[in-house]
GUTOR-437374 format. One record per residue (C-alpha): residue in one letter; x, y, z; residue number from 1. Coordinates in nm, 3 decimals. Example, Ala and Ser with C-alpha at 12.3 -4.5 7.8 and 13.67 -1.06 7.14 Angstrom:
# residues 2
{timi A,{1.230,-0.450,0.780},1}
{timi S,{1.367,-0.106,0.714},2}
***
This chain:
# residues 183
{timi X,{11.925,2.293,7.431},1}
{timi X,{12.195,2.119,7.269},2}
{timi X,{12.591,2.019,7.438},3}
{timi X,{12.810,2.160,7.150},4}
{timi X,{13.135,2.065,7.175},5}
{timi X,{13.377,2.179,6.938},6}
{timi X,{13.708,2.012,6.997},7}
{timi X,{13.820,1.639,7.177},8}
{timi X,{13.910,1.718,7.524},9}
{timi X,{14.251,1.504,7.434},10}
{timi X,{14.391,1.556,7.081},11}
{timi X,{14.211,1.883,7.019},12}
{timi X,{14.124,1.782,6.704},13}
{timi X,{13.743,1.953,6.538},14}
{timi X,{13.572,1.646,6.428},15}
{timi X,{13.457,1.545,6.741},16}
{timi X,{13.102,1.367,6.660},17}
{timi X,{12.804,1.430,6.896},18}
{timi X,{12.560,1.087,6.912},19}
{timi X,{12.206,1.205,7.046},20}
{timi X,{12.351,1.478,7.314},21}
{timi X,{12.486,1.182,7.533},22}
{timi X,{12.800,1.098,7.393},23}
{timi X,{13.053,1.271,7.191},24}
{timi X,{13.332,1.044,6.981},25}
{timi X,{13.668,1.167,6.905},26}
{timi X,{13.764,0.965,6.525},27}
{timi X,{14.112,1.114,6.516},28}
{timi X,{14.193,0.967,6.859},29}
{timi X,{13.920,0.734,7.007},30}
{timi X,{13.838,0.961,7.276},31}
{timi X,{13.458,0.891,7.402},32}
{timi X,{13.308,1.102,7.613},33}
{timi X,{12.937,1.038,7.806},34}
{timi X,{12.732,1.255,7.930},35}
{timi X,{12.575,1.068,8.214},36}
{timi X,{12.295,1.153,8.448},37}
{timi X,{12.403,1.327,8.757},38}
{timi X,{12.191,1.236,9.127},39}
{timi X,{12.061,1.512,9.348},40}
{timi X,{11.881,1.532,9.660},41}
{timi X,{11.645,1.793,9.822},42}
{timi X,{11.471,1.756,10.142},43}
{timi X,{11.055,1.960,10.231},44}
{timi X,{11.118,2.072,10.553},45}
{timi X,{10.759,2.105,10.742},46}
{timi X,{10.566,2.172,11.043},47}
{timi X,{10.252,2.032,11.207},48}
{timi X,{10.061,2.310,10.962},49}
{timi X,{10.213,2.255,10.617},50}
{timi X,{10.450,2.518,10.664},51}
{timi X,{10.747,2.447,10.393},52}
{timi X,{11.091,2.573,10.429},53}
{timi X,{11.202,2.722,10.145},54}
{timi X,{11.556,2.896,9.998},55}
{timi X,{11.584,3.209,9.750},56}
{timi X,{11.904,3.082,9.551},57}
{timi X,{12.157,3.298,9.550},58}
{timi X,{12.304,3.199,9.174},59}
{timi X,{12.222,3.076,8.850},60}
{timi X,{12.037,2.887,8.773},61}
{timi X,{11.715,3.031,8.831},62}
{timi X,{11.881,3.278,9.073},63}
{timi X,{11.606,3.487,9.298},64}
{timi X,{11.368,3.193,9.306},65}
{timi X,{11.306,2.937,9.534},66}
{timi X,{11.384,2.572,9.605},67}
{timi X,{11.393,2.377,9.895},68}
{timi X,{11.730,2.236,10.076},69}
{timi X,{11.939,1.982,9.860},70}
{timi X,{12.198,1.983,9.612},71}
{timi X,{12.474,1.686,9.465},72}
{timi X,{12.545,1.398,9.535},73}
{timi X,{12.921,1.416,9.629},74}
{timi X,{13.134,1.121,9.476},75}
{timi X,{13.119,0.778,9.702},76}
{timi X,{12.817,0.961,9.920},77}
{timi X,{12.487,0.771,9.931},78}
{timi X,{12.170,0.953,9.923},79}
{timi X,{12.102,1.002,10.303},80}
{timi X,{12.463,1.114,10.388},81}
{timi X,{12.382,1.410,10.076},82}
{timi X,{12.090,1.534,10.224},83}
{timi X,{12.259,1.605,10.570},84}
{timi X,{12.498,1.724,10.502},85}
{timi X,{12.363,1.963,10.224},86}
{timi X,{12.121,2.096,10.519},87}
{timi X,{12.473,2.096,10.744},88}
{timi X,{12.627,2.344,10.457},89}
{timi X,{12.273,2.545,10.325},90}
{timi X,{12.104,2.615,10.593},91}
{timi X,{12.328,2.517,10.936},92}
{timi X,{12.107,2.278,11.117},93}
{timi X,{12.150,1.879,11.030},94}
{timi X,{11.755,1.724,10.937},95}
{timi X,{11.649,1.422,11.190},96}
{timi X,{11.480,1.136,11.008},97}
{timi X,{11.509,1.215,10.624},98}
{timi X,{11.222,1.021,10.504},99}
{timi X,{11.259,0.910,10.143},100}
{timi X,{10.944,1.029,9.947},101}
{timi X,{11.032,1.061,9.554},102}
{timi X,{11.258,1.122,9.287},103}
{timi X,{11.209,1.303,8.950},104}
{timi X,{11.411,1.311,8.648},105}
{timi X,{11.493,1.739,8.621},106}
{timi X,{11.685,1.994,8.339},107}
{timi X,{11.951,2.211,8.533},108}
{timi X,{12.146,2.444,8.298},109}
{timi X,{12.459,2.588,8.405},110}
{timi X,{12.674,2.815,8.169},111}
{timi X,{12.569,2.711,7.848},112}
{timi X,{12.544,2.312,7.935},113}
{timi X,{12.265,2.080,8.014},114}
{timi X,{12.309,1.838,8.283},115}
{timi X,{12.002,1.567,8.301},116}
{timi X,{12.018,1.497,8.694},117}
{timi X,{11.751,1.243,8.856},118}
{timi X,{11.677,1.393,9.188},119}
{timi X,{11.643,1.229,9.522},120}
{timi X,{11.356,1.356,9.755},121}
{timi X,{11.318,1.324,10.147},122}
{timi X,{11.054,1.486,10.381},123}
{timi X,{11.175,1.588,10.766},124}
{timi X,{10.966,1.702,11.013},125}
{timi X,{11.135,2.039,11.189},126}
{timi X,{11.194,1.896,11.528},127}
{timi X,{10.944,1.980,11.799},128}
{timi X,{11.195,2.115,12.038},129}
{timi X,{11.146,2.446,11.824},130}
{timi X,{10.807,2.518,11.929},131}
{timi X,{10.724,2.682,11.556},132}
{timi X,{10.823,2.750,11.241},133}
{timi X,{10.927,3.064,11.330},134}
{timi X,{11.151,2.952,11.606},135}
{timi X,{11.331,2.704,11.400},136}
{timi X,{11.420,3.000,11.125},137}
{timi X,{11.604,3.206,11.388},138}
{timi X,{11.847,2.888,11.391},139}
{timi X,{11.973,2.890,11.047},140}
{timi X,{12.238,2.983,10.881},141}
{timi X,{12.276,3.090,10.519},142}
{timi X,{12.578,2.948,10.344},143}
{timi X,{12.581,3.293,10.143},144}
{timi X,{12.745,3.137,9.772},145}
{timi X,{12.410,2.949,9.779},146}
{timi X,{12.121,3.145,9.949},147}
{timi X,{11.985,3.481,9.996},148}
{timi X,{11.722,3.409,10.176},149}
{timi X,{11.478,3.159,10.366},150}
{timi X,{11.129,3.169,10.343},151}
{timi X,{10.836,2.953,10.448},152}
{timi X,{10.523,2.900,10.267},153}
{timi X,{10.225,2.696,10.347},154}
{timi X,{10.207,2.417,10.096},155}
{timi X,{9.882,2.216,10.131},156}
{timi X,{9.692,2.246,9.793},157}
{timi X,{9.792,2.181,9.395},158}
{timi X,{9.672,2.552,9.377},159}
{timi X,{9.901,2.670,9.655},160}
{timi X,{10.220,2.465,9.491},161}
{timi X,{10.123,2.681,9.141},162}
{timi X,{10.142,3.006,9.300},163}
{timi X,{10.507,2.914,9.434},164}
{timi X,{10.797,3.045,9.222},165}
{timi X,{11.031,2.734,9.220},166}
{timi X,{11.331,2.712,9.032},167}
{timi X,{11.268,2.343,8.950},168}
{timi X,{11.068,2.157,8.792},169}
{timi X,{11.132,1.826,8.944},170}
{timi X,{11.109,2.010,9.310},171}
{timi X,{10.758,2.161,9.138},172}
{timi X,{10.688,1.768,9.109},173}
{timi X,{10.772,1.676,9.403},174}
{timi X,{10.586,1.917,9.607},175}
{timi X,{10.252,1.802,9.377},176}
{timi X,{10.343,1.425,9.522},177}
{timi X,{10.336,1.552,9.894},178}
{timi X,{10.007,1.704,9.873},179}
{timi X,{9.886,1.418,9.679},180}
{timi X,{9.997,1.187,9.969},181}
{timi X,{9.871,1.373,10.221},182}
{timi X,{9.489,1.443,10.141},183}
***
């Protein structure tokens, strides 16, 4: 997919030159304009068993498949602060002891435009004052603009992160990392 722009942001004028996708230059009024990678962070919530938390997104892109917990980095936020308080706002429940794990360059496509993001990963353990995996999902909350659903799947095989229907491929990669780490 290609950025077409058809017009400087400024002037308006329609000779607006795109260099490689990443920048466009404005010759009528000197405008430049980048199109710089954007950071993300998502966070594999587990249990003692492999048991993954997972969301069904509730939009586009990729709407009706899965992911797990994350989003954008917010201006002036670093990493760590991102990834609680994306849980805080997705799923209701702040994660304990983010544990940095990854990060993968990923595609996301929103109306028409490609954004190149470099995503952030974590791993948290769901606390063991819920008892089970089951437990813990009765305490969230679905911030509705984002998710339909949770679900949990047990993650502990290349074979079982294939059969997943994940809406990204850098959260595809980063799943294939954990289970690489772990065996």
């Amino acid at each position: 997919m290609k950025n077409d722009f058809n017009m400087c942001p400024m002037c308006g004028s329609k000779k607006i030159e795109n260099h490689d996708n990443i920048k466009w230059v404005c010759p009528d009024c000197g405008f430049d304009l980048y199109c710089n990678v954007a950071s993300a962070v998502g966070v594999i919530i587990y249990d003692d068993e492999n048991n993954v938390l997972f969301e069904v997104r509730a939009k586009e892109p990729s709407k009706g498949k899965i992911v797990i917990p994350g989003g954008f980095i917010d201006f002036d936020e670093r990493a760590e602060d991102a990834i609680v308080r994306e849980c805080r706002e997705e799923i209701g429940v702040e994660v304990e002891e983010a544990k940095f794990l990854c990060t993968f360059p990923n595609t996301y496509v929103y109306k028409n435009i490609e954004y190149k993001t470099c995503d952030i990963f974590f791993t948290a353990k769901i606390p063991s004052s819920y008892g089970s995996v089951n437990e813990f999902l009765k305490t969230l909350k679905a911030q509705e603009t984002e998710v339909v659903a949770f679900e949990v799947h047990k993650v502990q095989t290349l074979d079982d992160v294939k059969a997943l229907p994940l809406a990204f491929e850098s959260t595809f990669n980063t799943l294939k990392e954990w289970v690489g780490r772990k065996v």
